[in-house]
PDB file of the backbone (N, CA, C, O) and the ligand in Angstrom, with CONECT records:
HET     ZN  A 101       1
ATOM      1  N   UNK A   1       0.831  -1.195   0.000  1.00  0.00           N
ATOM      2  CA  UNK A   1       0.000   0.000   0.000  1.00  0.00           C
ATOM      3  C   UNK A   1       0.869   1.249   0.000  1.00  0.00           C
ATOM      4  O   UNK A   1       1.818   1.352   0.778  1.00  0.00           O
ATOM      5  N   UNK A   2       0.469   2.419  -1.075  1.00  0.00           N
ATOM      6  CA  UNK A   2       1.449   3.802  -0.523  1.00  0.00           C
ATOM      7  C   UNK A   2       0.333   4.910  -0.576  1.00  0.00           C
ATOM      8  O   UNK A   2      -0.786   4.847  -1.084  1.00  0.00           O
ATOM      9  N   UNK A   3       1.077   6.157   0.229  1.00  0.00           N
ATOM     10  CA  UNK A   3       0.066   7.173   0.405  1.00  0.00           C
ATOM     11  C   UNK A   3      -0.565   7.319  -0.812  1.00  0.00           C
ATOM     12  O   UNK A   3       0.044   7.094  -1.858  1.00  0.00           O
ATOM     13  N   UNK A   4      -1.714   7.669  -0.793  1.00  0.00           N
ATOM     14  CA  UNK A   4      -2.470   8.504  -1.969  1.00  0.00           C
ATOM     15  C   UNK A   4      -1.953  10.159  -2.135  1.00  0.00           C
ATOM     16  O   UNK A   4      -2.041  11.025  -3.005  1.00  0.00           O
ATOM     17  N   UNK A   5      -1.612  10.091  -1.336  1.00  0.00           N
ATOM     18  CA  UNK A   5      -1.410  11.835  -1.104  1.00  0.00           C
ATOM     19  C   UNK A   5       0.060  12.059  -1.836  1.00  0.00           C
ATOM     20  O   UNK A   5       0.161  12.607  -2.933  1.00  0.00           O
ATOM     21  N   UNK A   6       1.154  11.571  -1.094  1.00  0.00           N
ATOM     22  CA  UNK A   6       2.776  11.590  -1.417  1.00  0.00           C
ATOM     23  C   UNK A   6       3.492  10.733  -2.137  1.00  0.00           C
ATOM     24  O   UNK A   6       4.682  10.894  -2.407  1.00  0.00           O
ATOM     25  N   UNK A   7       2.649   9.575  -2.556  1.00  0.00           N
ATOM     26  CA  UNK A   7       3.302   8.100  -2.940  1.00  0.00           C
ATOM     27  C   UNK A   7       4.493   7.805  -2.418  1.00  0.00           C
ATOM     28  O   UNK A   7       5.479   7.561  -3.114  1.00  0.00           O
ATOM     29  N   UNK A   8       4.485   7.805  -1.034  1.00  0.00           N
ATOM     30  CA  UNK A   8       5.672   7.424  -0.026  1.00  0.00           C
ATOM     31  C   UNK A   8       5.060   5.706  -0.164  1.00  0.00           C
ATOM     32  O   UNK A   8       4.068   5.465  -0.850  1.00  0.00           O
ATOM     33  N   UNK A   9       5.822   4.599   0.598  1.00  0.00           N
ATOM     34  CA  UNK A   9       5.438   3.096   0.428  1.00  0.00           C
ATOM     35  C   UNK A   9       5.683   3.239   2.221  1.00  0.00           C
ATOM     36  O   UNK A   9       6.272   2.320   2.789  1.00  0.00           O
ATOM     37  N   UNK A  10       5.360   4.025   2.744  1.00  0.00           N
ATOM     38  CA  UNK A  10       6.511   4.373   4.111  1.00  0.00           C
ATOM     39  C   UNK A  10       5.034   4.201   5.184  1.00  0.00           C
ATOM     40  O   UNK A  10       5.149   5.045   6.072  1.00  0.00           O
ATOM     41  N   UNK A  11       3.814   3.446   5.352  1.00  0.00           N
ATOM     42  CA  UNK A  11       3.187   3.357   5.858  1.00  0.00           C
ATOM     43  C   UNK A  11       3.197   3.004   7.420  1.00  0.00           C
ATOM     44  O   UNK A  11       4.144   2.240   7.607  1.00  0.00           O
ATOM     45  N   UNK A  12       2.528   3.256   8.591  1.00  0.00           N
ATOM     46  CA  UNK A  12       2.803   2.332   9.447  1.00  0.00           C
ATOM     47  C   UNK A  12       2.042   1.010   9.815  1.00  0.00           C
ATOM     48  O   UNK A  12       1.225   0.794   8.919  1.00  0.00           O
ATOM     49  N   UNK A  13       2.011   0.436  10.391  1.00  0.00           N
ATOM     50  CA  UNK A  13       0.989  -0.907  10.357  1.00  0.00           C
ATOM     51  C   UNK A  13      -0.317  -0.205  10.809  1.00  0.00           C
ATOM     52  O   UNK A  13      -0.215   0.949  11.226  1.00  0.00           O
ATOM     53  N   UNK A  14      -1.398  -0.730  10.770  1.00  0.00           N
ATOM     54  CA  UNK A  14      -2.713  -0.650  11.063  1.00  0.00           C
ATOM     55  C   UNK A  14      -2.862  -0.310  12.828  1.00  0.00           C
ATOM     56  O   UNK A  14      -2.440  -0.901  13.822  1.00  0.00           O
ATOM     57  N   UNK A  15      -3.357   0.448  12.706  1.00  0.00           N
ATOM     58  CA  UNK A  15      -3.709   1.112  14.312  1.00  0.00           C
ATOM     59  C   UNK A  15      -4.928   1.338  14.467  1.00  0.00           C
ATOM     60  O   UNK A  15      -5.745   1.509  13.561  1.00  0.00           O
ATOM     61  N   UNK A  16      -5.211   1.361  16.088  1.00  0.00           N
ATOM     62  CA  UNK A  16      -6.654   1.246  16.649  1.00  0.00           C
ATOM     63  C   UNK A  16      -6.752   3.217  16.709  1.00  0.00           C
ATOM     64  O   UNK A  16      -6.167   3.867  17.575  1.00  0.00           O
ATOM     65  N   UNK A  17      -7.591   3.831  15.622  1.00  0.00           N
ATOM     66  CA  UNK A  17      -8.427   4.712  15.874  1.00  0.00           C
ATOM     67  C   UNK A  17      -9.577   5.243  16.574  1.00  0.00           C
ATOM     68  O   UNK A  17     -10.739   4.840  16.504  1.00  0.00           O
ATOM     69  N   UNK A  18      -9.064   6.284  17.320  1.00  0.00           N
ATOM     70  CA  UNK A  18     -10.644   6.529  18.081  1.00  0.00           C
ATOM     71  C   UNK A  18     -10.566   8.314  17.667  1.00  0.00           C
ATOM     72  O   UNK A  18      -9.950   9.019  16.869  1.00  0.00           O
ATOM     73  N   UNK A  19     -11.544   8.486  18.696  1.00  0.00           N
ATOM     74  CA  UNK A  19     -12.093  10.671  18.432  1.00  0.00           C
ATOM     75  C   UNK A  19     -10.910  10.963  19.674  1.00  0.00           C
ATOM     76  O   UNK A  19     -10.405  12.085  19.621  1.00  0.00           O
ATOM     77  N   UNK A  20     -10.477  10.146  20.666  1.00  0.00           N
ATOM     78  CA  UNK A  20     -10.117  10.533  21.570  1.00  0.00           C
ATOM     79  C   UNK A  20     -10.617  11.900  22.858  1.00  0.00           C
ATOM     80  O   UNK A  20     -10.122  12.771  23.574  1.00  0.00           O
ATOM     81  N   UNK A  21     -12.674  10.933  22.258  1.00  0.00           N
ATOM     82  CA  UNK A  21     -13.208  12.439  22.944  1.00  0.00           C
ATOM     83  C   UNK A  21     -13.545  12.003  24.566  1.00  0.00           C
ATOM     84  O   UNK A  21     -13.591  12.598  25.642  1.00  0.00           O
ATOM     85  N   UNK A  22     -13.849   9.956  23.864  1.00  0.00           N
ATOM     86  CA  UNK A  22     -14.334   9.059  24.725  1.00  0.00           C
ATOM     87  C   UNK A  22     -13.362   8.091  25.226  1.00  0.00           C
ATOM     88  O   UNK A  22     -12.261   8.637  25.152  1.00  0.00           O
ATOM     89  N   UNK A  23     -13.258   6.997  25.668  1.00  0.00           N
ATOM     90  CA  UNK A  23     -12.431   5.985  25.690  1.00  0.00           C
ATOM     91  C   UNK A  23     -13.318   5.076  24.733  1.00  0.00           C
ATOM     92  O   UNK A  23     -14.368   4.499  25.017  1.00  0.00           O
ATOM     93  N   UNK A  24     -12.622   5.095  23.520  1.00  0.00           N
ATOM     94  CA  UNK A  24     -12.816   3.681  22.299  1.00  0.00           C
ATOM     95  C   UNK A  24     -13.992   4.229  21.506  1.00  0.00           C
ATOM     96  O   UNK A  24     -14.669   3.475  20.807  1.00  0.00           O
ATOM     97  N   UNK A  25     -14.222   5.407  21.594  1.00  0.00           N
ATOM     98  CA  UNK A  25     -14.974   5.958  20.890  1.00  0.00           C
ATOM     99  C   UNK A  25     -14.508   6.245  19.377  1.00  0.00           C
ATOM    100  O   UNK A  25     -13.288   6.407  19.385  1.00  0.00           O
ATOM    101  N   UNK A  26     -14.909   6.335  18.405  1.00  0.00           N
ATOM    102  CA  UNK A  26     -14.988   5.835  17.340  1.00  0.00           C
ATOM    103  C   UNK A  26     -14.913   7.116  16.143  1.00  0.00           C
ATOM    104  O   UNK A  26     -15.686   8.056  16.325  1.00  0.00           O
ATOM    105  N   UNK A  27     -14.031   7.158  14.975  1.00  0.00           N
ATOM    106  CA  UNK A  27     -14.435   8.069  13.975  1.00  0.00           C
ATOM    107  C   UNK A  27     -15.803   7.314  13.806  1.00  0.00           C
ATOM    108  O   UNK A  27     -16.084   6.238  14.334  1.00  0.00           O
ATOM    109  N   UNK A  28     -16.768   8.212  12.811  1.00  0.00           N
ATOM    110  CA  UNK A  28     -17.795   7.344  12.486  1.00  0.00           C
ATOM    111  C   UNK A  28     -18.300   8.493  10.991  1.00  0.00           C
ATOM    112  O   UNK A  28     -18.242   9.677  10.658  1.00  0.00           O
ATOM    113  N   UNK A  29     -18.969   6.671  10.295  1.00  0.00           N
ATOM    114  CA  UNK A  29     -19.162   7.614   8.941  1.00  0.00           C
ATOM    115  C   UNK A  29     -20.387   7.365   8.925  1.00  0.00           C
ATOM    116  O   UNK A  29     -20.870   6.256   9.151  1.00  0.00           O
ATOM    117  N   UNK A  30     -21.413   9.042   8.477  1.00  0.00           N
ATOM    118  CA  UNK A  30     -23.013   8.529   8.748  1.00  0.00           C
ATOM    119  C   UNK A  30     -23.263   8.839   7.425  1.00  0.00           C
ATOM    120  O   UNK A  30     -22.355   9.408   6.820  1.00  0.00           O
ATOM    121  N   UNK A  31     -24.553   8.530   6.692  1.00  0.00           N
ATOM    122  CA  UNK A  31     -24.952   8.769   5.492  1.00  0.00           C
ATOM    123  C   UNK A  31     -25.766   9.077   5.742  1.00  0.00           C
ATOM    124  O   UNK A  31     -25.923   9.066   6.963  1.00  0.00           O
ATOM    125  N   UNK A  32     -27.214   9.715   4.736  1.00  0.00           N
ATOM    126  CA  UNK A  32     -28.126  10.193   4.768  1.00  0.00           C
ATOM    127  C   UNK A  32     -29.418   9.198   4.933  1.00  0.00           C
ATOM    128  O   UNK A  32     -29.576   8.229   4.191  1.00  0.00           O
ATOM    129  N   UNK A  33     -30.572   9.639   6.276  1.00  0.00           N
ATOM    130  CA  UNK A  33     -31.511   8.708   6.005  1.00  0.00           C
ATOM    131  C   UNK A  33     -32.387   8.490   5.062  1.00  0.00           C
ATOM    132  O   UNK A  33     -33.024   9.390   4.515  1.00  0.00           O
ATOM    133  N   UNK A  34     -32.536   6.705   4.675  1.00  0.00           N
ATOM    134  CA  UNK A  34     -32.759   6.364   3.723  1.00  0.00           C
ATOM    135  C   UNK A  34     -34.343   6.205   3.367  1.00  0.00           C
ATOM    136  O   UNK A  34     -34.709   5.931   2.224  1.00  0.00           O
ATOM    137  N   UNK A  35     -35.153   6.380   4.338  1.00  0.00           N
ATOM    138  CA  UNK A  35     -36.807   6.838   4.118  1.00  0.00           C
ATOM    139  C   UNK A  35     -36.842   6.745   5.582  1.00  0.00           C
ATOM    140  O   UNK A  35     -35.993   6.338   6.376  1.00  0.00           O
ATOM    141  N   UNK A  36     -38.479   7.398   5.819  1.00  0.00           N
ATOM    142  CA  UNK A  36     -38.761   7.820   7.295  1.00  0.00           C
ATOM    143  C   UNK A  36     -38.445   7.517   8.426  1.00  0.00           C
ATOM    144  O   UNK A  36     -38.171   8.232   9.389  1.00  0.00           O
ATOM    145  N   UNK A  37     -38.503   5.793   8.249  1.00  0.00           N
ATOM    146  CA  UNK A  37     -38.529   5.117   9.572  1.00  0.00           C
ATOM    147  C   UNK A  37     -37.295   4.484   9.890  1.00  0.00           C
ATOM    148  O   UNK A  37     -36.986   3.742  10.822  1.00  0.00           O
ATOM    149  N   UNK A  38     -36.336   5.153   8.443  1.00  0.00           N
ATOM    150  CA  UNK A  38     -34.818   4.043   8.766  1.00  0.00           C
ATOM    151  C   UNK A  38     -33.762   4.607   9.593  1.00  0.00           C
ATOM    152  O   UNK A  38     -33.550   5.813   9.460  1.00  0.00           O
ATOM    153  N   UNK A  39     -33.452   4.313   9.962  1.00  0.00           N
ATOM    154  CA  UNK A  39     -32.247   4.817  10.601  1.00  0.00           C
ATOM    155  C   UNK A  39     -30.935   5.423   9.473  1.00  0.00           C
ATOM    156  O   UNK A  39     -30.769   5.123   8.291  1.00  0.00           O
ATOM    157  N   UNK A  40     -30.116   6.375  10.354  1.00  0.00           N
ATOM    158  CA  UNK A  40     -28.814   6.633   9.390  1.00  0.00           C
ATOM    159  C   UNK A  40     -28.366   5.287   9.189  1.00  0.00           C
ATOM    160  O   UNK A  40     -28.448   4.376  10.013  1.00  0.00           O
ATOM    161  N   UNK A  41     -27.780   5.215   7.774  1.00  0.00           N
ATOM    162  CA  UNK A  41     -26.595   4.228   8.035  1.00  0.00           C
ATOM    163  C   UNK A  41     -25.320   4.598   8.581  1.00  0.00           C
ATOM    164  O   UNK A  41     -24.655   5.491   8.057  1.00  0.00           O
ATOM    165  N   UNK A  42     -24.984   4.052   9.467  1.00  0.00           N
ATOM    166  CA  UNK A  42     -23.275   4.457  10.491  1.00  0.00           C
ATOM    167  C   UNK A  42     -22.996   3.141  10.364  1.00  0.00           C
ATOM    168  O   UNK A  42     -23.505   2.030  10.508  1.00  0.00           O
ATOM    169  N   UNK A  43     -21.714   3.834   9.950  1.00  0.00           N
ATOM    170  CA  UNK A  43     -20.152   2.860  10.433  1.00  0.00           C
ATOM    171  C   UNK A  43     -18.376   3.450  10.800  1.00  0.00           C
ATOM    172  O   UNK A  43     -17.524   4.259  10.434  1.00  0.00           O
ATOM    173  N   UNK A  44     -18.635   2.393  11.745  1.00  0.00           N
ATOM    174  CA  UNK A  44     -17.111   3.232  12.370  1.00  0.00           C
ATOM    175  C   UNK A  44     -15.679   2.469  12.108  1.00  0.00           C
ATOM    176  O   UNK A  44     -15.135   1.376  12.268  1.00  0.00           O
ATOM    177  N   UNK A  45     -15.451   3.729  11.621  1.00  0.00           N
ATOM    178  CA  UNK A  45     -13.779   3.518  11.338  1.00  0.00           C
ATOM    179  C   UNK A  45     -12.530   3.410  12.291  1.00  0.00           C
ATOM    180  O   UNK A  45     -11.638   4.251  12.408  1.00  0.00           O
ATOM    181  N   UNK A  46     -12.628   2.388  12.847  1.00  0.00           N
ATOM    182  CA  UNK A  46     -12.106   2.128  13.677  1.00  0.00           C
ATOM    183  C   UNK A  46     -10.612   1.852  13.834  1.00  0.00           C
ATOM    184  O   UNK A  46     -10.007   1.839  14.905  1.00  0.00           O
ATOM    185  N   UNK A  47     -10.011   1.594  12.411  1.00  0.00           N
ATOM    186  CA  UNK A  47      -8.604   1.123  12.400  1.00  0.00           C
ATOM    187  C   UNK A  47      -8.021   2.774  11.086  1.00  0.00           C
ATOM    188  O   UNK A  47      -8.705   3.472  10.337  1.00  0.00           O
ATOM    189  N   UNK A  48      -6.675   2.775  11.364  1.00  0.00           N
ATOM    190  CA  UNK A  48      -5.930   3.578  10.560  1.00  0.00           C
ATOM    191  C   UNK A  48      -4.656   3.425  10.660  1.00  0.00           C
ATOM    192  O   UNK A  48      -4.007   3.167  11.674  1.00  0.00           O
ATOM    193  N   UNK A  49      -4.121   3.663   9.079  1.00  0.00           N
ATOM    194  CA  UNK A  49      -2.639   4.036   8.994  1.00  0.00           C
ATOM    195  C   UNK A  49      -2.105   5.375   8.659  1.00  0.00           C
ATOM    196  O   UNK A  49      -2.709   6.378   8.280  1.00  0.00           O
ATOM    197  N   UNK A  50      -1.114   5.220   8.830  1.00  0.00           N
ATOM    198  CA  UNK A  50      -0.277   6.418   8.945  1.00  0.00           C
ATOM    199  C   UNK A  50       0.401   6.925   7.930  1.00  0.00           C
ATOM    200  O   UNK A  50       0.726   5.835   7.460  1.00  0.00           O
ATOM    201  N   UNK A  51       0.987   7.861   7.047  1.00  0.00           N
ATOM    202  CA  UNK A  51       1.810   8.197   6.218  1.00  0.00           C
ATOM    203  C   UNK A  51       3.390   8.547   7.043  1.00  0.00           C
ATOM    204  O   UNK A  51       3.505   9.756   7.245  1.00  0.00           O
ATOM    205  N   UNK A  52       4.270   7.939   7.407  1.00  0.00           N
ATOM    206  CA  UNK A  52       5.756   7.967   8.135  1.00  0.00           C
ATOM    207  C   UNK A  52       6.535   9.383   7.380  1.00  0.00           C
ATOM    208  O   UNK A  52       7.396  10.014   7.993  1.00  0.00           O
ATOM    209  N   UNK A  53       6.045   9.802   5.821  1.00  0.00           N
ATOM    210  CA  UNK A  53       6.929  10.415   5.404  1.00  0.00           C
ATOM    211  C   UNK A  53       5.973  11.987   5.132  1.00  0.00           C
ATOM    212  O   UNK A  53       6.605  13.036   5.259  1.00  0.00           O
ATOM    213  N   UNK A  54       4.500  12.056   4.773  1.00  0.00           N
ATOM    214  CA  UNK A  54       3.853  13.113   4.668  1.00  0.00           C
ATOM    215  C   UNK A  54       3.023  13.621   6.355  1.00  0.00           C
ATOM    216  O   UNK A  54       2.987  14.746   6.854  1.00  0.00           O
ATOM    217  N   UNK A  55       2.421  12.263   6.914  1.00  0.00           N
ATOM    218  CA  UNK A  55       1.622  12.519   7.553  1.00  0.00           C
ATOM    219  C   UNK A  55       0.255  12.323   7.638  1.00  0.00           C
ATOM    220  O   UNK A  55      -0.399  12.574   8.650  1.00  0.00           O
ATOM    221  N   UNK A  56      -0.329  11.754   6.305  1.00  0.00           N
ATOM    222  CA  UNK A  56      -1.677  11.380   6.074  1.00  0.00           C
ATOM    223  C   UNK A  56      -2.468  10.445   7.255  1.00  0.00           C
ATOM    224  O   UNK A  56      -2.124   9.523   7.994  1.00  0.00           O
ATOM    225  N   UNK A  57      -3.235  10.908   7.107  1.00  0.00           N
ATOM    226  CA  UNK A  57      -4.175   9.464   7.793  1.00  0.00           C
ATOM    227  C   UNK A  57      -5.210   8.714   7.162  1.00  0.00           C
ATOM    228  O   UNK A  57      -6.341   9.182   7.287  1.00  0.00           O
ATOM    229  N   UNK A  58      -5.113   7.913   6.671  1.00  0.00           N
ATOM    230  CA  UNK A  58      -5.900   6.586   6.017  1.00  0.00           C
ATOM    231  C   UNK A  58      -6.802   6.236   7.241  1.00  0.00           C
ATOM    232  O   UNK A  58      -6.305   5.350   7.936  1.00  0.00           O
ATOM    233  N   UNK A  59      -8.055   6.729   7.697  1.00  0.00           N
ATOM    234  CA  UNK A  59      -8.681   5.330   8.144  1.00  0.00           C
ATOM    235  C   UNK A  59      -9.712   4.666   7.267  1.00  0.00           C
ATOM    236  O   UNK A  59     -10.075   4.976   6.132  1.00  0.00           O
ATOM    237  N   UNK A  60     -10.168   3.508   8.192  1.00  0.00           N
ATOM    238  CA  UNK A  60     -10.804   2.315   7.503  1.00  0.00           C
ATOM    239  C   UNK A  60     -11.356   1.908   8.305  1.00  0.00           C
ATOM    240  O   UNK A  60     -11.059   2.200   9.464  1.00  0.00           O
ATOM    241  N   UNK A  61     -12.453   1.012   7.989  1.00  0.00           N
ATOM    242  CA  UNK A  61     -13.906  -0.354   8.479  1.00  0.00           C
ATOM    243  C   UNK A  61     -12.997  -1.018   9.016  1.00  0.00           C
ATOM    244  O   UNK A  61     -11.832  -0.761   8.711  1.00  0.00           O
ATOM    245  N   UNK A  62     -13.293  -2.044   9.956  1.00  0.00           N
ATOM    246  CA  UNK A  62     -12.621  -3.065  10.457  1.00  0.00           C
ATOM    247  C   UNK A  62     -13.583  -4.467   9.264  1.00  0.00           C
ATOM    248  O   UNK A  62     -14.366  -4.070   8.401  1.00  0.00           O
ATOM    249  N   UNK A  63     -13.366  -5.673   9.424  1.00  0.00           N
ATOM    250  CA  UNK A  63     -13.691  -6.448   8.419  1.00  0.00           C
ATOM    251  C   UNK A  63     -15.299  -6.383   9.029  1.00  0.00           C
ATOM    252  O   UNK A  63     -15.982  -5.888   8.132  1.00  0.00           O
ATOM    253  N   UNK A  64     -15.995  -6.641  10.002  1.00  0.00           N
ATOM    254  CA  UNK A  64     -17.633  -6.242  10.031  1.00  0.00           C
ATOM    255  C   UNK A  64     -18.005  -5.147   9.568  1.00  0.00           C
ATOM    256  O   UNK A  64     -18.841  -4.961   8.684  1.00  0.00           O
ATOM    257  N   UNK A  65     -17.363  -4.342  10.181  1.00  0.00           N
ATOM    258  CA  UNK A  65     -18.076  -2.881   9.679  1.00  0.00           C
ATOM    259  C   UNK A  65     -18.121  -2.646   8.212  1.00  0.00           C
ATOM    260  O   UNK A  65     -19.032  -2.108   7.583  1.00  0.00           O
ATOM    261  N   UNK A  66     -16.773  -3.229   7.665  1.00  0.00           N
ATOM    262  CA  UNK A  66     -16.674  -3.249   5.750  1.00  0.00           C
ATOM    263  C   UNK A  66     -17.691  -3.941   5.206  1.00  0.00           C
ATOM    264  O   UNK A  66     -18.073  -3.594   4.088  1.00  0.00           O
ATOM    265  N   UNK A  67     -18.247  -4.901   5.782  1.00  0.00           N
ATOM    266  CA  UNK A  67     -19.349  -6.252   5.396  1.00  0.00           C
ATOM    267  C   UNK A  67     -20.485  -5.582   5.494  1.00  0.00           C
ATOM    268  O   UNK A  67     -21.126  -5.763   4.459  1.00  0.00           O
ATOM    269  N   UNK A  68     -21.153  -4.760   6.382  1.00  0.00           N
ATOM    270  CA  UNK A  68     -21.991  -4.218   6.409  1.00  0.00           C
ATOM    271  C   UNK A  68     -22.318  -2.953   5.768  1.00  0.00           C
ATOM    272  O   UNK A  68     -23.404  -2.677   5.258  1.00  0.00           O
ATOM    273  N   UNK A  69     -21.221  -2.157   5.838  1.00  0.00           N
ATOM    274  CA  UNK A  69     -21.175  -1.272   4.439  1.00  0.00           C
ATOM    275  C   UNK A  69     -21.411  -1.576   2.604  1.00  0.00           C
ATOM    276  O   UNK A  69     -21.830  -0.910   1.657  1.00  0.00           O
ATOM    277  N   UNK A  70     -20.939  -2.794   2.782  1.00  0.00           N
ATOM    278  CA  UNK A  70     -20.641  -3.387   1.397  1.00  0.00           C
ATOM    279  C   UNK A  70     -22.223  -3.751   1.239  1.00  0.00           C
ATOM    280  O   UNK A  70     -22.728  -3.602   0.126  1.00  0.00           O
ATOM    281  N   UNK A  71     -22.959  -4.190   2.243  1.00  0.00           N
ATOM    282  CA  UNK A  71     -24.464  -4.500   2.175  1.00  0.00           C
ATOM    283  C   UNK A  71     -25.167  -3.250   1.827  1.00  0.00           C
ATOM    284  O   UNK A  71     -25.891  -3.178   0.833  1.00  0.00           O
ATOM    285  N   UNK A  72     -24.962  -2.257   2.639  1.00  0.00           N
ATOM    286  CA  UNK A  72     -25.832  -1.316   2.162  1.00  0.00           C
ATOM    287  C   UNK A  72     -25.737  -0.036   1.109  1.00  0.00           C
ATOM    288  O   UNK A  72     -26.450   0.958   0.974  1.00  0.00           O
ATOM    289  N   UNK A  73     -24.187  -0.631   0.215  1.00  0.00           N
ATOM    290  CA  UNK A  73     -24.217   0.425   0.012  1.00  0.00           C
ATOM    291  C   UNK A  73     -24.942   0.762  -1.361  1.00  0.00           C
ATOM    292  O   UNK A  73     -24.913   1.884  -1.867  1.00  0.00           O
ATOM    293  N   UNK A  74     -25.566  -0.286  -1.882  1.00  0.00           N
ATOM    294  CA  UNK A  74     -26.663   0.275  -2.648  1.00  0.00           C
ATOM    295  C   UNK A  74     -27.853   1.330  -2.655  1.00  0.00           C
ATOM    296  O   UNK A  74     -28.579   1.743  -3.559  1.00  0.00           O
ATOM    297  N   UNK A  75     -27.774   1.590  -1.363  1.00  0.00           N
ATOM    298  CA  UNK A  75     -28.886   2.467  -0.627  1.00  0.00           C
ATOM    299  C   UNK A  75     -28.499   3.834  -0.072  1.00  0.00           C
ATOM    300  O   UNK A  75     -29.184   4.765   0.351  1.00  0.00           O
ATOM    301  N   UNK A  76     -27.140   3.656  -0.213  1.00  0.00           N
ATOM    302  CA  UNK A  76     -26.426   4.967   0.465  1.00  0.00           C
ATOM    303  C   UNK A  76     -26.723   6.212  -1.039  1.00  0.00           C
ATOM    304  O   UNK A  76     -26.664   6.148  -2.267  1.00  0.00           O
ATOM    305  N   UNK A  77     -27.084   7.370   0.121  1.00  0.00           N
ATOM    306  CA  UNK A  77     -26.779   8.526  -0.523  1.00  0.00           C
ATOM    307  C   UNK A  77     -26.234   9.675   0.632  1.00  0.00           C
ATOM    308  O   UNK A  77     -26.343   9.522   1.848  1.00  0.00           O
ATOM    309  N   UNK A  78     -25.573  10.954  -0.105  1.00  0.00           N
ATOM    310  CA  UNK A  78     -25.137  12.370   0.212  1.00  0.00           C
ATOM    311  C   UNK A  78     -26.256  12.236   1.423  1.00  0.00           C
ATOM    312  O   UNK A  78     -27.433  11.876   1.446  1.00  0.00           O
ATOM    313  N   UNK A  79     -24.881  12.917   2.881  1.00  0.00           N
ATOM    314  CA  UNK A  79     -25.987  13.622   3.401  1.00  0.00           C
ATOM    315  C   UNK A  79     -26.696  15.039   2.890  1.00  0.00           C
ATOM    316  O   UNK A  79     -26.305  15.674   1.910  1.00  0.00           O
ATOM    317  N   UNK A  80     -28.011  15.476   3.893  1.00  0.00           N
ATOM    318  CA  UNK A  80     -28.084  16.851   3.446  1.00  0.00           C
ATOM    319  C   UNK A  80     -26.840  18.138   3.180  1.00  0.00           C
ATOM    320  O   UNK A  80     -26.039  18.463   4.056  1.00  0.00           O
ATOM    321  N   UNK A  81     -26.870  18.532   2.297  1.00  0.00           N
ATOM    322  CA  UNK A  81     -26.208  19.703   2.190  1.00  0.00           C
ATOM    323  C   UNK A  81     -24.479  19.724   1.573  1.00  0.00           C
ATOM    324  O   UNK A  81     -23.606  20.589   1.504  1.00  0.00           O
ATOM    325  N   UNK A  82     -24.596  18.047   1.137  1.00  0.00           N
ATOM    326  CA  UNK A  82     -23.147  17.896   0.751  1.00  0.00           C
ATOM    327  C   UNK A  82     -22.942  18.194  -0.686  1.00  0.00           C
ATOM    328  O   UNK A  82     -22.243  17.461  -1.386  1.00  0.00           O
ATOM    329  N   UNK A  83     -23.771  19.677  -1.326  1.00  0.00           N
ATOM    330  CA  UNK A  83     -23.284  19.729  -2.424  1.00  0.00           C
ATOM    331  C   UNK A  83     -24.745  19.573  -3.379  1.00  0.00           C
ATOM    332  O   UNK A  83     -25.886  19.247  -3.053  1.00  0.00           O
ATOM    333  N   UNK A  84     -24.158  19.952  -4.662  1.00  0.00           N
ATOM    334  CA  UNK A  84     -24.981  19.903  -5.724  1.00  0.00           C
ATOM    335  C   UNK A  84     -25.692  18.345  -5.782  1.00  0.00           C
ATOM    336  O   UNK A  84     -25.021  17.315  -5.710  1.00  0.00           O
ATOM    337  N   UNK A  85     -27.030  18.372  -5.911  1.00  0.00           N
ATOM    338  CA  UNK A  85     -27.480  17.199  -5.972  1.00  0.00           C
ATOM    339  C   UNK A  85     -26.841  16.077  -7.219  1.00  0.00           C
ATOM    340  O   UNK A  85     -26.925  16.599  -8.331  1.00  0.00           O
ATOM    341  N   UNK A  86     -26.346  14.932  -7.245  1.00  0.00           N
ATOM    342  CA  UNK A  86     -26.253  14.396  -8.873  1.00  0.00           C
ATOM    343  C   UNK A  86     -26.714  13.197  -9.059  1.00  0.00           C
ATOM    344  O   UNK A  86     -27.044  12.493  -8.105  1.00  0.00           O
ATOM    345  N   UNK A  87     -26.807  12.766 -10.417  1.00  0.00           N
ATOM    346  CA  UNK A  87     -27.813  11.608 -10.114  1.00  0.00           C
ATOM    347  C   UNK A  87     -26.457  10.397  -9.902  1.00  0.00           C
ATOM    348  O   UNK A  87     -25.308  10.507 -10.330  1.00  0.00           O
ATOM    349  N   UNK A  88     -26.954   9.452  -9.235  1.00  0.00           N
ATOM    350  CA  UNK A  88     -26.041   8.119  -9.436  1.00  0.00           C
ATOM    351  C   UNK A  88     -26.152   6.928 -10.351  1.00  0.00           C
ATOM    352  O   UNK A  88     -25.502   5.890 -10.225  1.00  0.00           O
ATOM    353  N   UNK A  89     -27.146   7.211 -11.392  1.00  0.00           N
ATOM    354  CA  UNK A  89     -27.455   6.077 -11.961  1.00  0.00           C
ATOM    355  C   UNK A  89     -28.763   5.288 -11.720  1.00  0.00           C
ATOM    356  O   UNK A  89     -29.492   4.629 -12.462  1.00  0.00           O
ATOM    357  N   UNK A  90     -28.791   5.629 -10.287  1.00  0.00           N
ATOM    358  CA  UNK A  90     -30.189   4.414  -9.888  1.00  0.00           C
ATOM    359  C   UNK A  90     -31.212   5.029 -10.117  1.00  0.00           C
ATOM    360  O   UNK A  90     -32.307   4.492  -9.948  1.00  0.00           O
TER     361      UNK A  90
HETATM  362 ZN    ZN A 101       2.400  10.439   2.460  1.00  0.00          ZN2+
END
């Protein structure tokens, strides 16, 4: 794997991410709700790497949270206000 940002190959191994607001509290990615009664879809990014030579931060799903993303993400759209509406195809 190398940064997207610097194309350094200079990564560090996979680390436990949190907000550091809570103990083990979680980045978290929400999407927009998907009709009345559904809930957001959330998932938390719980693991990240590092860029050793720019500084980037890569995080990522742990393998459930990716599985469950990968399920819904036919259904995912923009939250409110992220921009010009566009269509996706569906
Ligand atoms: Zn970098």
């Amino acid at each position: 794997m190398r940064c997207a940002l610097c194309g350094s190959g200079r990564l560090t191994p996979v680390g436990e991410l949190t907000s550091g607001v809570r103990w083990g509290e979680r980045l978290r990615l929400t999407f927009r709700r998907p009709g009345i009664l559904k809930p957001r879809p959330t998932f938390d990014a719980g693991l990240a790497r590092a860029c050793r030579d720019c500084g980037a931060l890569f995080p990522f799903l742990d393998a459930y949270e990716r599985r469950q993303l990968d399920a819904a993400a036919d259904d995912l759209t923009d939250v409110e206000g992220a921009g010009p509406h566009h269509d996706n195809g569906g």
